[in-house]
N, CA, C and O atoms as CSV, one atom per row, in Angstrom:
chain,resi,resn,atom,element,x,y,z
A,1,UNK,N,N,0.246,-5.338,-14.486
A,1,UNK,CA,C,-0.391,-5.245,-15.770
A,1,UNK,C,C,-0.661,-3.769,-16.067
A,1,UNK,O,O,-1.409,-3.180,-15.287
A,2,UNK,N,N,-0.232,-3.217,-16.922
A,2,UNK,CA,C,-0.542,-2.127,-18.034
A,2,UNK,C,C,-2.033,-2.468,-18.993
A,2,UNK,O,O,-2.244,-3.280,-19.894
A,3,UNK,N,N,-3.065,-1.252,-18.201
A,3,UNK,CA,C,-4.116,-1.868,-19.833
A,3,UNK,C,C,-4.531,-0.637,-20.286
A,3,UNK,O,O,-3.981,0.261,-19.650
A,4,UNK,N,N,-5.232,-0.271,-21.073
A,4,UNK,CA,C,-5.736,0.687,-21.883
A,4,UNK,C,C,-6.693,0.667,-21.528
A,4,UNK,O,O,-7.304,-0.401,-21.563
A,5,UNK,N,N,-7.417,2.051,-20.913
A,5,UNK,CA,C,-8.626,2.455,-20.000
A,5,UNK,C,C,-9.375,3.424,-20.950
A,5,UNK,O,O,-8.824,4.306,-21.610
A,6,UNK,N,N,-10.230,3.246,-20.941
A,6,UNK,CA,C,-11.112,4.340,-21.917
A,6,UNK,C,C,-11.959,5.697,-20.186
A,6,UNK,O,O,-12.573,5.386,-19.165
A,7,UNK,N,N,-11.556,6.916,-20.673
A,7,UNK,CA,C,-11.775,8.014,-19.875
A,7,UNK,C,C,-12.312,8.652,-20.699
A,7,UNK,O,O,-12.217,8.622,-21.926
A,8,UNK,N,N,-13.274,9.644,-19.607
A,8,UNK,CA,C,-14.184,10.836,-20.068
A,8,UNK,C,C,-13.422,11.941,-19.735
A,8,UNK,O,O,-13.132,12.336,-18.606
A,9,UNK,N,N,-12.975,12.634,-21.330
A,9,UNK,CA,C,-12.488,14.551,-20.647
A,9,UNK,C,C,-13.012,15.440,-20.184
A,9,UNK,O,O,-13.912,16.004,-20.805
A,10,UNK,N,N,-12.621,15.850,-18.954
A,10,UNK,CA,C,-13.166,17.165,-18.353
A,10,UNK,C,C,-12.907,18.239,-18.588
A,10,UNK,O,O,-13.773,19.101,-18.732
A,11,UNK,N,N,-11.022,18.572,-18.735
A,11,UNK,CA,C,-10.804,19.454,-19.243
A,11,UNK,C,C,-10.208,19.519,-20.227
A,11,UNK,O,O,-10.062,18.403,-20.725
A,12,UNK,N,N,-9.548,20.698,-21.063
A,12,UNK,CA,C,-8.229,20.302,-21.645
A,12,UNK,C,C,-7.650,22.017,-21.396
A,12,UNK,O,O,-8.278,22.953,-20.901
A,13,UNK,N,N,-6.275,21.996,-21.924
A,13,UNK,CA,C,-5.222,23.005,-21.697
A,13,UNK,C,C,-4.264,22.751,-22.042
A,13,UNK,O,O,-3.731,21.654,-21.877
A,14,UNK,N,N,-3.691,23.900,-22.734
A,14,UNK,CA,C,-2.226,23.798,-23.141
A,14,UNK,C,C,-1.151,24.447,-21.992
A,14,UNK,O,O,-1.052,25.593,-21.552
A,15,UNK,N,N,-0.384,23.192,-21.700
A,15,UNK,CA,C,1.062,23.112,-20.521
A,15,UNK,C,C,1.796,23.399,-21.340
A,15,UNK,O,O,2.012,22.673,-22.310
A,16,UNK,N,N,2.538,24.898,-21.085
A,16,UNK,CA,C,4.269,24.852,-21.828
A,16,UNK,C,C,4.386,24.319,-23.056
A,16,UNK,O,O,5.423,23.750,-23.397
A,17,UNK,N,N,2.877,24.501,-24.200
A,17,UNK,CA,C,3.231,24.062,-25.601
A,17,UNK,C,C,2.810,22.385,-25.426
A,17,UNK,O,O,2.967,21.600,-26.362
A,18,UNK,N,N,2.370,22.052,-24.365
A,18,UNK,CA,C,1.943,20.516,-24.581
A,18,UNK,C,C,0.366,20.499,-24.142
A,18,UNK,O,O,0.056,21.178,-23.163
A,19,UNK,N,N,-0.532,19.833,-24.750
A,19,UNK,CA,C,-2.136,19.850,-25.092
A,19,UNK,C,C,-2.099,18.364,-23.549
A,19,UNK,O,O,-1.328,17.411,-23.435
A,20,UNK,N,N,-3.032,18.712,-22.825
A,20,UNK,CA,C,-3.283,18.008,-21.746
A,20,UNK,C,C,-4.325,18.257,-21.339
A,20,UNK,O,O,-4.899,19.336,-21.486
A,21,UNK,N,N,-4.866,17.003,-20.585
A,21,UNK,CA,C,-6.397,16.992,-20.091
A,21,UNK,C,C,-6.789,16.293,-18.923
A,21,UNK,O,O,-6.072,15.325,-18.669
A,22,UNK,N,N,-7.764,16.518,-18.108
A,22,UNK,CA,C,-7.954,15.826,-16.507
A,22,UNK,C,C,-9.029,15.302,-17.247
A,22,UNK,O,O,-9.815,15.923,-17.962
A,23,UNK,N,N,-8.971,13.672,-16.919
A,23,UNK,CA,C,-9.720,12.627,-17.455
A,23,UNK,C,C,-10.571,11.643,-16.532
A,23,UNK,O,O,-9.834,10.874,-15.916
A,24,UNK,N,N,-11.651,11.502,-16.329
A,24,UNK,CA,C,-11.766,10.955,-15.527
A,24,UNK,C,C,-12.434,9.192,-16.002
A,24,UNK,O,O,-13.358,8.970,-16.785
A,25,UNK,N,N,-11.594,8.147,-15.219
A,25,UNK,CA,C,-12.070,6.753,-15.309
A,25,UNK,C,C,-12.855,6.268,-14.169
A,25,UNK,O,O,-12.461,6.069,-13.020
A,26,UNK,N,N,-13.889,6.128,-14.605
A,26,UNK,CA,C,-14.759,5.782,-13.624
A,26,UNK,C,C,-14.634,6.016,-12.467
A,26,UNK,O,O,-14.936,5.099,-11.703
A,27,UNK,N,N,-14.078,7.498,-11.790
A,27,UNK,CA,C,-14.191,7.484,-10.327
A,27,UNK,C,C,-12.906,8.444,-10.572
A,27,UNK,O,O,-12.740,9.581,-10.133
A,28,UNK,N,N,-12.135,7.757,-11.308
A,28,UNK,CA,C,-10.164,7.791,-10.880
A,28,UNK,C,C,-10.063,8.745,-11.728
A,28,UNK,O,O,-10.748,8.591,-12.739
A,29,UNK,N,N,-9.351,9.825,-11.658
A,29,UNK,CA,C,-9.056,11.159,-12.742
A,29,UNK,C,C,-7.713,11.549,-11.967
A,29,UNK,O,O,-7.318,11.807,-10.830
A,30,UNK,N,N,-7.110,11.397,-13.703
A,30,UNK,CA,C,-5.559,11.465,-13.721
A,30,UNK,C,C,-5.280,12.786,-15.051
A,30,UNK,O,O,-6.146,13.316,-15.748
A,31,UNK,N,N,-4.149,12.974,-15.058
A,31,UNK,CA,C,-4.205,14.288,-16.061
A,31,UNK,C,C,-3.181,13.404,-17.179
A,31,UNK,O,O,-2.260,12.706,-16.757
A,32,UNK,N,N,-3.530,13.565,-18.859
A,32,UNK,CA,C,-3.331,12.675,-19.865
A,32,UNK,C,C,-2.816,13.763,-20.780
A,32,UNK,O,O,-3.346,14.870,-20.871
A,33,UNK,N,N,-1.640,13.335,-21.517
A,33,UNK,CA,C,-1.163,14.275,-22.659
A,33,UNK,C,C,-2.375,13.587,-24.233
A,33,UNK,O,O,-3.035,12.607,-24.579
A,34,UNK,N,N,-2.000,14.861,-24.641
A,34,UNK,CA,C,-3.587,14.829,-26.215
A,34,UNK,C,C,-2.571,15.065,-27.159
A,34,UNK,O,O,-2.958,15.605,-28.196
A,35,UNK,N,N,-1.318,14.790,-27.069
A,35,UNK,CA,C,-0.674,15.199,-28.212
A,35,UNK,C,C,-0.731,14.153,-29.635
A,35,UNK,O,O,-0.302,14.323,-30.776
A,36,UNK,N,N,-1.550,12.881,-28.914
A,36,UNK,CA,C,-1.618,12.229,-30.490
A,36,UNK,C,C,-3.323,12.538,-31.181
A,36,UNK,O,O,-3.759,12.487,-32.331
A,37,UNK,N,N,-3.887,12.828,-30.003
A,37,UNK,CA,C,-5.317,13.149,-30.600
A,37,UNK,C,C,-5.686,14.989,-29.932
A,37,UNK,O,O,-6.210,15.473,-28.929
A,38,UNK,N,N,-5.150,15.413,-30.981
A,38,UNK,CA,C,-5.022,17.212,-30.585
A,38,UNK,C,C,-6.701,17.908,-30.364
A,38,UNK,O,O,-6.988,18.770,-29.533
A,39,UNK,N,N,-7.612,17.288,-31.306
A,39,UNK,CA,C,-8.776,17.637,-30.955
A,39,UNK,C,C,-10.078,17.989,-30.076
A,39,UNK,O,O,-10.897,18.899,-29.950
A,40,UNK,N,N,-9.701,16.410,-29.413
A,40,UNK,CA,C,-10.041,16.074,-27.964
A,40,UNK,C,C,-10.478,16.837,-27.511
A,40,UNK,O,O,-9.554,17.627,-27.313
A,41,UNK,N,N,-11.557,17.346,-27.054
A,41,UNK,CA,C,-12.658,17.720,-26.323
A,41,UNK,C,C,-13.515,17.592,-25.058
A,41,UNK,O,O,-14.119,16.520,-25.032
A,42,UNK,N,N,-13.670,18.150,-24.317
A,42,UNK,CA,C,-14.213,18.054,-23.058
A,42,UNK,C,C,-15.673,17.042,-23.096
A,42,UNK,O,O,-16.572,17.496,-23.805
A,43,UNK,N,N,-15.878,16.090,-22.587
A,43,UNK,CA,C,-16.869,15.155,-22.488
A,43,UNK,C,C,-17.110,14.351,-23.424
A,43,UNK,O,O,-18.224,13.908,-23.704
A,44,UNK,N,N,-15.656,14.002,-24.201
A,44,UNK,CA,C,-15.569,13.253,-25.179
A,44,UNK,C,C,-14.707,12.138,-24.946
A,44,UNK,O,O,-13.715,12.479,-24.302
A,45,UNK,N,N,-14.735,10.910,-25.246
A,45,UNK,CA,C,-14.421,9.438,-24.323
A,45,UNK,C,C,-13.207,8.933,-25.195
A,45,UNK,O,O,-13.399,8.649,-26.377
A,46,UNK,N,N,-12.193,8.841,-24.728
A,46,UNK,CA,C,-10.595,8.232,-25.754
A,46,UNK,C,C,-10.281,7.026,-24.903
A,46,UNK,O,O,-10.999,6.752,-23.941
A,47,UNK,N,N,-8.964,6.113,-25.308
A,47,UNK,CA,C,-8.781,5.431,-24.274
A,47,UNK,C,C,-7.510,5.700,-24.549
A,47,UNK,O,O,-6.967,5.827,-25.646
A,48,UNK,N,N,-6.953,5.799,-23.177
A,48,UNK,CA,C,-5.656,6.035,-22.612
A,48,UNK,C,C,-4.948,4.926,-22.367
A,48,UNK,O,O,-5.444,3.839,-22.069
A,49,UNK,N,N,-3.451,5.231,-22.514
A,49,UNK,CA,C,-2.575,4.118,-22.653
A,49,UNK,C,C,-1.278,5.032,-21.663
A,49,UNK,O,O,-1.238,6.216,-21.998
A,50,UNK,N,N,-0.276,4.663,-20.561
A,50,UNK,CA,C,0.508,5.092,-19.618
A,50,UNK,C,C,0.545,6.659,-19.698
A,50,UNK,O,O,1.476,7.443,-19.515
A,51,UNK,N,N,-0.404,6.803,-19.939
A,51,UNK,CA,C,-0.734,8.646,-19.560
A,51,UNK,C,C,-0.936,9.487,-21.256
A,51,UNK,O,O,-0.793,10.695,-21.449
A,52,UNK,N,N,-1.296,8.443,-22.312
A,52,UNK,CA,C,-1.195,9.129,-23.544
A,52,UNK,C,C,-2.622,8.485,-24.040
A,52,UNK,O,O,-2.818,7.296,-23.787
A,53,UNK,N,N,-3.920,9.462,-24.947
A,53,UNK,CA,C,-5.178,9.656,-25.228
A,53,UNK,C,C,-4.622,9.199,-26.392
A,53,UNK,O,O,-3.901,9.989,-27.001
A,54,UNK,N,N,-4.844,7.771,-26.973
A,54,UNK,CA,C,-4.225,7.300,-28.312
A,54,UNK,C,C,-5.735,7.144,-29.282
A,54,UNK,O,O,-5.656,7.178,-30.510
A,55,UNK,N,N,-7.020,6.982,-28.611
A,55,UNK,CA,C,-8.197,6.833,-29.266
A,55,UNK,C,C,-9.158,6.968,-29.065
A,55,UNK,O,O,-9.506,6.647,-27.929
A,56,UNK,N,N,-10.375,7.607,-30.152
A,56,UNK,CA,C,-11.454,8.610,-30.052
A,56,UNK,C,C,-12.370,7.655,-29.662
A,56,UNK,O,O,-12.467,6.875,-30.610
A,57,UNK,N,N,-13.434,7.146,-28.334
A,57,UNK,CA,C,-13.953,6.089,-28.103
A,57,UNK,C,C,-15.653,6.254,-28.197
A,57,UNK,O,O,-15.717,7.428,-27.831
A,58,UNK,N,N,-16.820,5.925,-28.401
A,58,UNK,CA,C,-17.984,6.100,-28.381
A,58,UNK,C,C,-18.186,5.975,-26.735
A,58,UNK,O,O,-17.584,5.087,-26.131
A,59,UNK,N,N,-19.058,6.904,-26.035
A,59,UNK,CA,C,-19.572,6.629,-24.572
A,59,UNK,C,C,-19.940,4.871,-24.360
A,59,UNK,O,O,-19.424,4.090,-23.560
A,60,UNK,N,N,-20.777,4.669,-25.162
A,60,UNK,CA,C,-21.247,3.415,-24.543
A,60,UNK,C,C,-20.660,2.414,-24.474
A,60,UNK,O,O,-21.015,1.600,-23.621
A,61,UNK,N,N,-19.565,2.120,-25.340
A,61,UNK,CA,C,-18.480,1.331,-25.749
A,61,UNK,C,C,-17.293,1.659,-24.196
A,61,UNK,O,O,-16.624,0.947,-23.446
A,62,UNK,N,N,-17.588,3.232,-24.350
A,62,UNK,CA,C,-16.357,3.309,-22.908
A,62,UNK,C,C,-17.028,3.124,-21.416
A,62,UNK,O,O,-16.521,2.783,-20.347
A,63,UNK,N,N,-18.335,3.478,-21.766
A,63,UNK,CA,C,-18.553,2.727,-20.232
A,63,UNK,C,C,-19.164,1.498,-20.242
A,63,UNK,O,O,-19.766,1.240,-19.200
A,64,UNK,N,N,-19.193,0.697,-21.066
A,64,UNK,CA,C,-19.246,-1.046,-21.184
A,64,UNK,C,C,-18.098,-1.391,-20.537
A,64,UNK,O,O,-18.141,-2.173,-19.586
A,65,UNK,N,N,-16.840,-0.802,-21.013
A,65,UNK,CA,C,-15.570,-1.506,-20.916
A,65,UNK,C,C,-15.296,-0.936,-19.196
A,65,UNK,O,O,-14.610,-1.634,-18.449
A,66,UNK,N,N,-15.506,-0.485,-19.028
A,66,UNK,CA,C,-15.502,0.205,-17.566
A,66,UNK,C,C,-16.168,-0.384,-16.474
A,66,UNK,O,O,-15.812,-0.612,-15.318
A,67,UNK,N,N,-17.363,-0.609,-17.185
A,67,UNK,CA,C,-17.713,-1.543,-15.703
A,67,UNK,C,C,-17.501,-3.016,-16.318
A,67,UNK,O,O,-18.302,-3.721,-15.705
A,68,UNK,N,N,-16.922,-3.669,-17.078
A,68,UNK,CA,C,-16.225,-4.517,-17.497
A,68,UNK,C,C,-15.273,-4.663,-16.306
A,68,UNK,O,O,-15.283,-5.489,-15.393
A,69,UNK,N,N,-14.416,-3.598,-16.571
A,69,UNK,CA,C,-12.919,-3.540,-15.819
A,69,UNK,C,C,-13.437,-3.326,-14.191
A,69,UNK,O,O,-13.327,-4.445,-13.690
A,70,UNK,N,N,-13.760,-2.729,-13.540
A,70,UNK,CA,C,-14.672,-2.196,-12.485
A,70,UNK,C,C,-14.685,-4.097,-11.909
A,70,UNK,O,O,-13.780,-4.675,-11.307
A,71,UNK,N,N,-15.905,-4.622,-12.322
A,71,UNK,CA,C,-16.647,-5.740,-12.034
A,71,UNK,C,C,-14.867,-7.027,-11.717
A,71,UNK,O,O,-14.668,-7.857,-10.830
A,72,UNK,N,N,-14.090,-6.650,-12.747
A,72,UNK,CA,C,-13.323,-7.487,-12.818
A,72,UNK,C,C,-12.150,-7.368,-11.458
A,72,UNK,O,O,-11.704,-8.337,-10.843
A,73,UNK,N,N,-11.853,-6.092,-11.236
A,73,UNK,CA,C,-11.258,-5.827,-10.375
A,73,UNK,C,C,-9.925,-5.095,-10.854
A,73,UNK,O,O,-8.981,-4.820,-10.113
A,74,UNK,N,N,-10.029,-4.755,-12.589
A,74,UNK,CA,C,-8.805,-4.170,-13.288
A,74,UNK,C,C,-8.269,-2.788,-12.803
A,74,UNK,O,O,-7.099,-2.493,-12.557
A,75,UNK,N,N,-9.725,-1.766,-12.694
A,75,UNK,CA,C,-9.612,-0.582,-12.080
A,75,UNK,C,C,-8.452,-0.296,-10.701
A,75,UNK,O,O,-7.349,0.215,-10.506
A,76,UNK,N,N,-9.575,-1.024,-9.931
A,76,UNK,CA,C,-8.350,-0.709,-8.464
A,76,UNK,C,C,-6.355,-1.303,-8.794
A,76,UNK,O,O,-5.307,-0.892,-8.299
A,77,UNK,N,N,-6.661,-2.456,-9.894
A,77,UNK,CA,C,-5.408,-2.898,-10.009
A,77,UNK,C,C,-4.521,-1.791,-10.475
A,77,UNK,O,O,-3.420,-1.534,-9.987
A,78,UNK,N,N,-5.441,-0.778,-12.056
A,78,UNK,CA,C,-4.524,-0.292,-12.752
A,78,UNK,C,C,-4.391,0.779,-11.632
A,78,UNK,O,O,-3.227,1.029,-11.322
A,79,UNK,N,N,-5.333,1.440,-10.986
A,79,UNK,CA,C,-5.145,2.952,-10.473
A,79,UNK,C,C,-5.170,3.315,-8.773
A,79,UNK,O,O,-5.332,4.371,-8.162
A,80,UNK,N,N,-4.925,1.894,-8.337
A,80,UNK,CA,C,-4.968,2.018,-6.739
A,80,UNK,C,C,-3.919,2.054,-5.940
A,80,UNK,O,O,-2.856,1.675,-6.433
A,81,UNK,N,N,-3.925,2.428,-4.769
A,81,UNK,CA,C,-2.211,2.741,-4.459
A,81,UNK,C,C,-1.374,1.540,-4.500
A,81,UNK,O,O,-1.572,0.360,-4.211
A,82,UNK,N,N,0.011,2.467,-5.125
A,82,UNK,CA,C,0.897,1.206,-4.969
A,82,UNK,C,C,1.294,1.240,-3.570
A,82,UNK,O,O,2.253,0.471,-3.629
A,83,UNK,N,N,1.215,1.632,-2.238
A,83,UNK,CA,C,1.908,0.711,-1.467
A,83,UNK,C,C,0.923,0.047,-0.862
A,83,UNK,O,O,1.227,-0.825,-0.048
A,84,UNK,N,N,-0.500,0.341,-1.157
A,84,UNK,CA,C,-1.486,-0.840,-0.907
A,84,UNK,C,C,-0.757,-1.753,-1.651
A,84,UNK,O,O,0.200,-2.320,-1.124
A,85,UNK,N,N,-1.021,-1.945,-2.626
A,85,UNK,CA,C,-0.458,-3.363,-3.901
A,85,UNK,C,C,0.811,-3.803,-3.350
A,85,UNK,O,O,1.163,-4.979,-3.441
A,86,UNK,N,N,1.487,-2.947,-2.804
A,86,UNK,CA,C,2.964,-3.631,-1.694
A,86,UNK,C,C,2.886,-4.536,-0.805
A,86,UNK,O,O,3.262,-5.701,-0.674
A,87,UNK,N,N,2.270,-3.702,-0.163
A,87,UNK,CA,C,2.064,-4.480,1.026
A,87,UNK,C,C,0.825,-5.527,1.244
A,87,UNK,O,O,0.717,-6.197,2.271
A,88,UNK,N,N,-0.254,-5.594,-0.035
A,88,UNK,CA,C,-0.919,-7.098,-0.695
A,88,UNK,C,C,0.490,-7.673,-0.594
A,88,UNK,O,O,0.890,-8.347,0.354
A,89,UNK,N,N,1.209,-7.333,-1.682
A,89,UNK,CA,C,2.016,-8.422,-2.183
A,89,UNK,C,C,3.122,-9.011,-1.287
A,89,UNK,O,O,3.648,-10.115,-1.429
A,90,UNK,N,N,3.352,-8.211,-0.463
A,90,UNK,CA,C,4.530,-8.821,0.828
A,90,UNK,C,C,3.437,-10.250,1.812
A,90,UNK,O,O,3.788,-11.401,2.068
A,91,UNK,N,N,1.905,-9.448,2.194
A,91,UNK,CA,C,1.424,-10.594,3.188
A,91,UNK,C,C,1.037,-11.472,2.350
A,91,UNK,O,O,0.917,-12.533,2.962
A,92,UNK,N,N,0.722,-11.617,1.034
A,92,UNK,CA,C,0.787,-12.739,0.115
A,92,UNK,C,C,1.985,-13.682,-0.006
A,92,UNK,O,O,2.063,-14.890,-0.233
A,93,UNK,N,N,2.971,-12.645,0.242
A,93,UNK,CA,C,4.404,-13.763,0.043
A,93,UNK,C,C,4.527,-14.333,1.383
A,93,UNK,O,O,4.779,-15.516,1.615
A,94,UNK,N,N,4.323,-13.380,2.283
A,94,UNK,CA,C,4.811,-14.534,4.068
A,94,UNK,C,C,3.332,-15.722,4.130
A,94,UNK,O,O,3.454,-16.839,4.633
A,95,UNK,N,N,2.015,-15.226,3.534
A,95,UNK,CA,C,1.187,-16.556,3.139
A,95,UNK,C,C,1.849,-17.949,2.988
A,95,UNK,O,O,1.774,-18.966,3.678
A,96,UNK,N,N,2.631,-17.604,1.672
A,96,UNK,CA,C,2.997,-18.505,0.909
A,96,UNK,C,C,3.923,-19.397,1.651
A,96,UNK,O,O,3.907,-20.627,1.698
A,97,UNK,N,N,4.915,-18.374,2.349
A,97,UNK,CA,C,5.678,-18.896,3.164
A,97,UNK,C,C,5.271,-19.788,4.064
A,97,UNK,O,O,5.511,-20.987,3.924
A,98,UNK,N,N,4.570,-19.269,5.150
A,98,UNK,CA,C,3.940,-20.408,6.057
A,98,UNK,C,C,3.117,-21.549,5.582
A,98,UNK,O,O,2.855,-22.487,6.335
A,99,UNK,N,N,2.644,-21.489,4.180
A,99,UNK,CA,C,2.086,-22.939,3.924
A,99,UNK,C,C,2.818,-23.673,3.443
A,99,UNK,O,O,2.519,-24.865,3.375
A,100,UNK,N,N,4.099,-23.165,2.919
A,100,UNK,CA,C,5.079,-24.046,2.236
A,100,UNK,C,C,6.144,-24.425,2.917
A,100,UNK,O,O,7.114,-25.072,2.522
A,101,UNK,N,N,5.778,-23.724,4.598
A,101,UNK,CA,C,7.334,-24.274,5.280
A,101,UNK,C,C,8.312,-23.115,5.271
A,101,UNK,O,O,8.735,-22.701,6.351
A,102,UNK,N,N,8.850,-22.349,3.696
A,102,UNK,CA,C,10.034,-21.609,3.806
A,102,UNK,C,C,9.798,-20.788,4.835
A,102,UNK,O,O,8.924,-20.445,5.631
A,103,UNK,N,N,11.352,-20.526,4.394
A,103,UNK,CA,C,11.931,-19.242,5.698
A,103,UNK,C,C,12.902,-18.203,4.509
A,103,UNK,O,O,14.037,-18.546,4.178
A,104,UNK,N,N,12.387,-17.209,4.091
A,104,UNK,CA,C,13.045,-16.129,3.386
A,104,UNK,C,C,13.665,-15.287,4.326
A,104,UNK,O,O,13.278,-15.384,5.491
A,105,UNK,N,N,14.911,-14.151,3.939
A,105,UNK,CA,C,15.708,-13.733,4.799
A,105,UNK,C,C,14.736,-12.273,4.973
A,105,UNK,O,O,15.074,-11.398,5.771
């Protein structure tokens, strides 16, 4: 699942003519292009969509939705390692296997 995370900016800077910012989601801080919202400002709350700041968000609204996501377990899903999430998903499948009998190659 892909979701739209609302983050707080820490910084911003222009890369090689492109407007970018280290954002932080509740804990998790990833660096986000601002090229659709150029204004964007340091300690000001947007929500991010696969690495792009598409909307200007109110704090309380972004950290509602945060520990929303947090509580739910969306966070670690959207931003936790993938070969953790691998290797969930492999001993989930030999699970499956042994209760159902199969034998996968």
């Amino acid at each position: 699942m892909c979701l739209a995370v609302p983050g707080r900016v820490l910084d911003v800077e222009d890369r090689d003519g492109t407007r970018m910012a280290t954002v932080d989601f509740g804990g998790v801080v990833k660096e986000v292009c601002l090229e659709y919202l150029p204004d964007l400002k340091p300690g000001e709350y947007a929500i991010v969509h696969v690495g792009f700041a598409l909307q200007r968000l109110d704090e309380e609204s972004a950290r509602r939705t945060l520990e929303l996501f947090e509580t739910l377990g969306l966070l670690q899903e959207e931003f936790g390692d993938p070969w953790e999430a691998a290797e969930a998903a492999a001993i989930e499948w030999k699970t499956q296997d042994d209760v159902h009998g199969e034998v996968r190659p």
